[in-house]
C-alpha positions as CSV (number, residue, x, y, z in Angstrom):
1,X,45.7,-79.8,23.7
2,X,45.3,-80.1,27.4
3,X,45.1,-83.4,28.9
4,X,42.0,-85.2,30.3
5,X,41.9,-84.6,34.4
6,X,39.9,-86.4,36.9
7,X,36.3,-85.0,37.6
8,X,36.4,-82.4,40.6
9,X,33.9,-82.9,43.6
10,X,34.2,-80.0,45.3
11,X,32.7,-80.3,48.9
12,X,30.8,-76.9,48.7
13,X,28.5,-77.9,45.9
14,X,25.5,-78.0,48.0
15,X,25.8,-75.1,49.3
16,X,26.3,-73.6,45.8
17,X,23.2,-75.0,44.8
18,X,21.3,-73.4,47.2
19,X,22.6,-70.3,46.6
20,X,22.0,-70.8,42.8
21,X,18.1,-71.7,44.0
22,X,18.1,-69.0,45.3
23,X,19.1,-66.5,42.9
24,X,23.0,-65.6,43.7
25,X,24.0,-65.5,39.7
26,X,27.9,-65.6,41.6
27,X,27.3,-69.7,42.4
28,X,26.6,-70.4,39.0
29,X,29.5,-68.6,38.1
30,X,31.9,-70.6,40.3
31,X,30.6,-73.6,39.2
32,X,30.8,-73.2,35.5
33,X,34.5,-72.6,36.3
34,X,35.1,-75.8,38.1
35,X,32.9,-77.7,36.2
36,X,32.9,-76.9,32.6
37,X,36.0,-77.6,31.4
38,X,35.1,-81.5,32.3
39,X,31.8,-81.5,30.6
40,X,33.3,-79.4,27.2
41,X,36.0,-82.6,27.4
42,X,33.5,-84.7,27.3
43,X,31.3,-83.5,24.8
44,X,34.5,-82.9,22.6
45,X,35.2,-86.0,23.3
46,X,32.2,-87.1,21.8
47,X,31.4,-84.9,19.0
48,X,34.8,-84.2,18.0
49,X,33.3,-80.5,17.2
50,X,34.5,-77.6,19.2
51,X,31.4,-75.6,18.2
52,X,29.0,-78.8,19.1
53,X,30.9,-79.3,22.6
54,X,30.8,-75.6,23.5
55,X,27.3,-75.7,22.6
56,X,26.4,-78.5,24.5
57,X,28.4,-77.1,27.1
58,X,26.1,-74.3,27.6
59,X,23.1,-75.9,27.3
60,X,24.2,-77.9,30.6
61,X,24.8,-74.8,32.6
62,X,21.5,-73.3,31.0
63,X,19.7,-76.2,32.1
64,X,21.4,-75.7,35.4
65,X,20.4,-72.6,35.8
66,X,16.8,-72.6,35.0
67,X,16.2,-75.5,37.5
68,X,19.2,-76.4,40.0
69,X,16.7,-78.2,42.3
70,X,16.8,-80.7,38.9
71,X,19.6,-82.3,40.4
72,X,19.5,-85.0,43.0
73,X,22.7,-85.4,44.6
74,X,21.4,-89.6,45.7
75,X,21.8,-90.4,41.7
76,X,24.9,-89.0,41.3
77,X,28.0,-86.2,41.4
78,X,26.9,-83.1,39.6
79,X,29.1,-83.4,37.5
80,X,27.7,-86.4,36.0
81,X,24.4,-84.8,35.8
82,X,25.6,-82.0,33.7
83,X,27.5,-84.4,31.5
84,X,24.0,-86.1,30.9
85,X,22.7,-82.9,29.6
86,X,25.2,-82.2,27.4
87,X,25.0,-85.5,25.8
88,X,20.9,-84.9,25.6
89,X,22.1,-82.4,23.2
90,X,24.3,-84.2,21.2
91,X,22.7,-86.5,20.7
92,X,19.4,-84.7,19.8
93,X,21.6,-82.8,17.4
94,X,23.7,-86.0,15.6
95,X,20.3,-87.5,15.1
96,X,19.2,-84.0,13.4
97,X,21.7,-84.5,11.1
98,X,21.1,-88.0,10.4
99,X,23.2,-89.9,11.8
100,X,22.9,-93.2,13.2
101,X,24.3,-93.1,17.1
102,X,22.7,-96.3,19.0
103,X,24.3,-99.6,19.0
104,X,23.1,-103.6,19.1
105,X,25.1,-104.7,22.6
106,X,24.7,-107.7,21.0
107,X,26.3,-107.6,17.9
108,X,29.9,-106.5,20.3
109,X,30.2,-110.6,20.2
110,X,31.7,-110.6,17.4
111,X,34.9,-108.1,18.2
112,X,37.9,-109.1,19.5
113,X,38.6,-109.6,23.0
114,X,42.0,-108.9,23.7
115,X,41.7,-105.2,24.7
116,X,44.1,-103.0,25.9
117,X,43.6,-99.4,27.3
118,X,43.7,-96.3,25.0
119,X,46.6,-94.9,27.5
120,X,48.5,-97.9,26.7
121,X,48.5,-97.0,23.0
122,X,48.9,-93.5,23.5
123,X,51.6,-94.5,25.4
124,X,53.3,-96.7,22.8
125,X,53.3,-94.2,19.7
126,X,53.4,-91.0,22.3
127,X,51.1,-89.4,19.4
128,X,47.4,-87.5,21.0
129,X,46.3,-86.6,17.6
130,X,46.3,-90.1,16.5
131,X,44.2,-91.2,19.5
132,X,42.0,-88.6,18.8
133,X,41.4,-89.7,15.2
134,X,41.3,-93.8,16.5
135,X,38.9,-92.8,18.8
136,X,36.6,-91.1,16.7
137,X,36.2,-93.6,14.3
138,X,34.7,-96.0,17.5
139,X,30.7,-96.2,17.1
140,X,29.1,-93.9,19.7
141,X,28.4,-96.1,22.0
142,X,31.5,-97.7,22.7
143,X,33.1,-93.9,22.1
144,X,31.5,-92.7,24.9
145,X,33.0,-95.7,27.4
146,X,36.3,-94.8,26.0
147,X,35.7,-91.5,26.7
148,X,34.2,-91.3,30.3
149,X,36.1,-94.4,31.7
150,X,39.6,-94.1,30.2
151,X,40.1,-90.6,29.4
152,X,37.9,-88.9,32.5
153,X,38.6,-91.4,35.0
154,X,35.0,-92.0,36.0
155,X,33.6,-94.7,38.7
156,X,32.5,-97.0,36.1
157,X,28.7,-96.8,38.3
158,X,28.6,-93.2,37.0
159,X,29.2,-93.8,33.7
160,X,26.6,-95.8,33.5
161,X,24.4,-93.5,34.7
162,X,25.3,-91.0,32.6
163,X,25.9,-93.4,29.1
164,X,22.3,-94.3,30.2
165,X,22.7,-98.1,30.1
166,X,23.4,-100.8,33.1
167,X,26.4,-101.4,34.2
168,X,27.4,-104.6,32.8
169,X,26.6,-103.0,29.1
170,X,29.2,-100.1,29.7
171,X,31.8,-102.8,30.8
172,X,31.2,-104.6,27.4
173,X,31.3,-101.4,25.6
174,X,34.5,-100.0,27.1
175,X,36.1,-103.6,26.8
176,X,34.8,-103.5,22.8
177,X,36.2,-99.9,22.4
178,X,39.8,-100.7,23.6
179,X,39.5,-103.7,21.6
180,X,38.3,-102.0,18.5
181,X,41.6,-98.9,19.6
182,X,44.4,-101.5,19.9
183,X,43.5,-102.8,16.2
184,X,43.3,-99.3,15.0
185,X,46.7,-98.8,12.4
186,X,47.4,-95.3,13.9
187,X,47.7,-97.3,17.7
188,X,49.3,-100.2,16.8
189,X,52.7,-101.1,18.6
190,X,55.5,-100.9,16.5
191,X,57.7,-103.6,16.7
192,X,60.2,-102.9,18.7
193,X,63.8,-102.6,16.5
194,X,66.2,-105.6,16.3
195,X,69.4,-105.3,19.1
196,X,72.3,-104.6,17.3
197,X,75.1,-106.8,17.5
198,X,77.0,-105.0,19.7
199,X,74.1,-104.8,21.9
200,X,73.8,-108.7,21.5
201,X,77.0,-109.5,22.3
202,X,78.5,-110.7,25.8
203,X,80.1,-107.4,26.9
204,X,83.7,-109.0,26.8
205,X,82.8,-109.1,23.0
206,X,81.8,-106.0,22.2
207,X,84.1,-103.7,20.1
């Protein structure tokens, strides 16, 4: 699996959208190449569906497409703005289904609050699949904090913008979602082994 990267700002992305308004099918092309493998991430990182995050995937650049002059560069990076679309469609589509995807802010109270990163636990078992699963079973909400904080390394501004909430919320909700990883049983820290007695020993004692 490859690993989460930070989101690119490419400095010609104006330009691109001009020529995408109007009508150069090229610009679309070159930024569905820098672009999309960030916003599939994050969608996968949502859905945990391949076939839901390539769709929703599309559905960004579709959007893109049909109206680049949708955009407004004084709310935010592109990129962010695609991400939004793509989790319009998720979401649209989890609730489809049936399934319950908005969380009480208030009810985090209760968790924990000694949190620690989902690198940090990655880090301690060196395991990505179990990540995957811990984060997956986090609620949506504090999911998608994980996901655009921690694993895409966004300004924590934009992902607010894009999670759709203030700031302070997506603060709580990452803090509550690192919480609710670090107590996972797949993230856990193992306890590290006993030294052996050799190790133990004043060196002028050891065998």
């Amino acid at each position: 699996m490859m690993p989460f990267v930070p989101w690119p700002t490419p400095d010609d992305t104006p330009a691109l959208l001009q020529a995408l308004a109007a009508g150069e099918r090229q610009a679309l092309e070159t930024l569905y190449r820098r672009l999309a493998p960030a916003v599939y991430r994050y969608a996968l990182g949502l859905s945990g569906d391949a076939s839901l995050a390539a769709d929703a995937t599309h559905d960004a650049f579709a959007a893109l497409a049909e109206g680049p002059r949708a955009f407004d560069p004084a709310l935010g990076t592109l990129g962010g703005w695609l991400a939004g679309v793509a989790r319009h469609t998720l979401l649209a589509r989890q609730r489809r289904r049936g399934r319950e995807v908005d969380i009480d802010d208030d009810t985090l109270d209760a968790m924990p609050d000694d949190a620690a990163s989902p690198e940090r636990c990655l880090v301690r078992r060196q395991d990505l699949s179990q990540l995957w699963a811990a984060l997956h079973a986090l609620p949506w909400a504090l999911r998608e904090a994980v996901v655009l904080v921690d694993l895409q390394e966004r300004p924590y501004a934009e992902a607010a913008r894009i999670a759709g909430c203030e700031l302070n919320t997506l603060r709580t909700r990452l803090h509550r979602g690192r919480a609710r990883l670090a107590e996972h049983p797949a993230l856990r820290a193992a306890p590290d082994p006993a030294p052996s007695p050799a190790a133990s020993a004043p060196r002028g004692e050891q065998a």
